[in-house]
N, C-alpha and C positions, 0 to 999 in steps of 0.2 A: 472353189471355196463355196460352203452354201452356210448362207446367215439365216439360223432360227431363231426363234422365239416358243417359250412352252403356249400350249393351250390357253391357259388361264391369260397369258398377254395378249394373245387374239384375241379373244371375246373384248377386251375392253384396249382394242385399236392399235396396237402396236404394230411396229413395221413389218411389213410382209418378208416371207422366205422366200428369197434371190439366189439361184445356184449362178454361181459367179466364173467366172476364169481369173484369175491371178490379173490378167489381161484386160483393160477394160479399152484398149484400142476401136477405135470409131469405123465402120460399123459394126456396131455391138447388136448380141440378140443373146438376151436370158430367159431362164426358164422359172416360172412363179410357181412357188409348191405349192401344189390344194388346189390354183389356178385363185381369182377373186372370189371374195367373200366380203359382206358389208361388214365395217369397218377396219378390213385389212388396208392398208395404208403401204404406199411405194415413196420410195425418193430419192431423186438423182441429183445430184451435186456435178457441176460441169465449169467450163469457162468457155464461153464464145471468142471463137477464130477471131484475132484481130479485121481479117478482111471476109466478112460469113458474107455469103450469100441467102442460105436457108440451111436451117433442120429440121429432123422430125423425131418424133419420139410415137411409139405406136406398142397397142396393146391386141395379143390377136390369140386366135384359137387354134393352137398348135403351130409348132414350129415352120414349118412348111419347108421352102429349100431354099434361094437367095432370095427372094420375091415373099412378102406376106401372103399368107393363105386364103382361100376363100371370103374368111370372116374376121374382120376388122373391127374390136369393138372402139376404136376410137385412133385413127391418126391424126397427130397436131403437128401444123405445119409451120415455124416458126419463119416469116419471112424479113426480111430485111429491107429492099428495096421499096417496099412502100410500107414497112412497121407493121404487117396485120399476123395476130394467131389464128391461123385458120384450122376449122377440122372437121371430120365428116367421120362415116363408119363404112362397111361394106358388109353386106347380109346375102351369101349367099352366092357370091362374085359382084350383086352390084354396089354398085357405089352409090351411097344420099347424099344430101346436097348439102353444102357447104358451108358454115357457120363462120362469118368473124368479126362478130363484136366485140369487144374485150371494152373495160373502164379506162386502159393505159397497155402501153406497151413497156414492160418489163426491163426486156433484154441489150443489153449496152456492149457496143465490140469491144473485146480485150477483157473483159469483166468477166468475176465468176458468177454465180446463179444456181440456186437450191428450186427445187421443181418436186411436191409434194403432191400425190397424188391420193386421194381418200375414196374409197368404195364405201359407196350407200345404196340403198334396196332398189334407189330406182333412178341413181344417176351417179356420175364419177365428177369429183369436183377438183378442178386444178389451183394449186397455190405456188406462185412465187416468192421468196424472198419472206415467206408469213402472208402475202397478202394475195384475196382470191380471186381470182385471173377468172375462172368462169366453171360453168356447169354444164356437163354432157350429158340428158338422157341416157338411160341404156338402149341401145338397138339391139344388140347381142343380148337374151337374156338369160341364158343360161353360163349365169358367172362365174361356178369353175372351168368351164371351159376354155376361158380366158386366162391363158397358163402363158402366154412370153410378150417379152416384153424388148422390143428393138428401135437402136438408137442411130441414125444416121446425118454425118452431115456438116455443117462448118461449128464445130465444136470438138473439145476434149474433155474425157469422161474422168471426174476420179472421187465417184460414191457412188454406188448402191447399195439400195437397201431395202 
């Protein structure tokens, strides 16, 4: 299935086109049409595994094969045993270093969880639940390139968008 939106709802932020599977079974990998654009907007609707250990959700430049590609414009790492959102990018094969400060930790076992993702000209902002969990510089800057988007982990998927 792929969710569009005309033109005119791009330009003023509407949710990005997600080519979908019927399937949104864990792990998931979709494909972003046009790749990002400032203010194309993603969002995933989920519930956290009663017993999670960790997820990620990741945004990357070309589908690659089981394994992310070269270029990572942002993996977030959602952990559990000590509460932290962590995330970094990978440019090229390497990986930069690791960011996780957050205001709070969001995500509650057994509970579900809305994860809105905003592209701006020079950083990707993450929101939970409405409220904003934090700001990712772009590493990757060339933002159509950043066409899929893969979800892994102690979670069940059931929204893209």
């Amino acid at each position: 299935m792929e969710r569009t939106g005309n033109a005119d709802n791009k330009r003023h932020g509407s949710a990005a086109s997600v080519s979908l599977s019927k399937n949104l079974s864990v792990p998931f990998r979709g494909h972003i049409s046009g790749g990002l654009c400032p203010g194309k907007k993603l969002l995933l609707v989920g519930v956290v595994d009663p017993k999670p250990e960790r997820f990620y959700v990741a945004l990357t430049c070309g589908v690659g094969s089981e394994r992310p590609p070269l270029d990572v414009a942002v993996e977030v790492c959602v952990r559990f045993r000590d509460r932290q959102v962590q995330r970094r990018a990978c440019v090229g094969g390497v990986w930069g270093s690791c960011q996780s400060d957050t205001p709070f930790f969001p995500f509650i076992r057994g509970l579900p969880f809305r994860m809105e993702i905003h592209c701006e000209q020079s950083r990707l902002r993450f929101f939970i639940d409405g409220e904003k969990l934090f700001d990712f510089a772009h590493r990757v800057t060339c933002l159509p390139e950043i066409d899929t988007l893969w979800v892994r982990g102690s979670l069940t998927l059931n929204k893209l968008a």
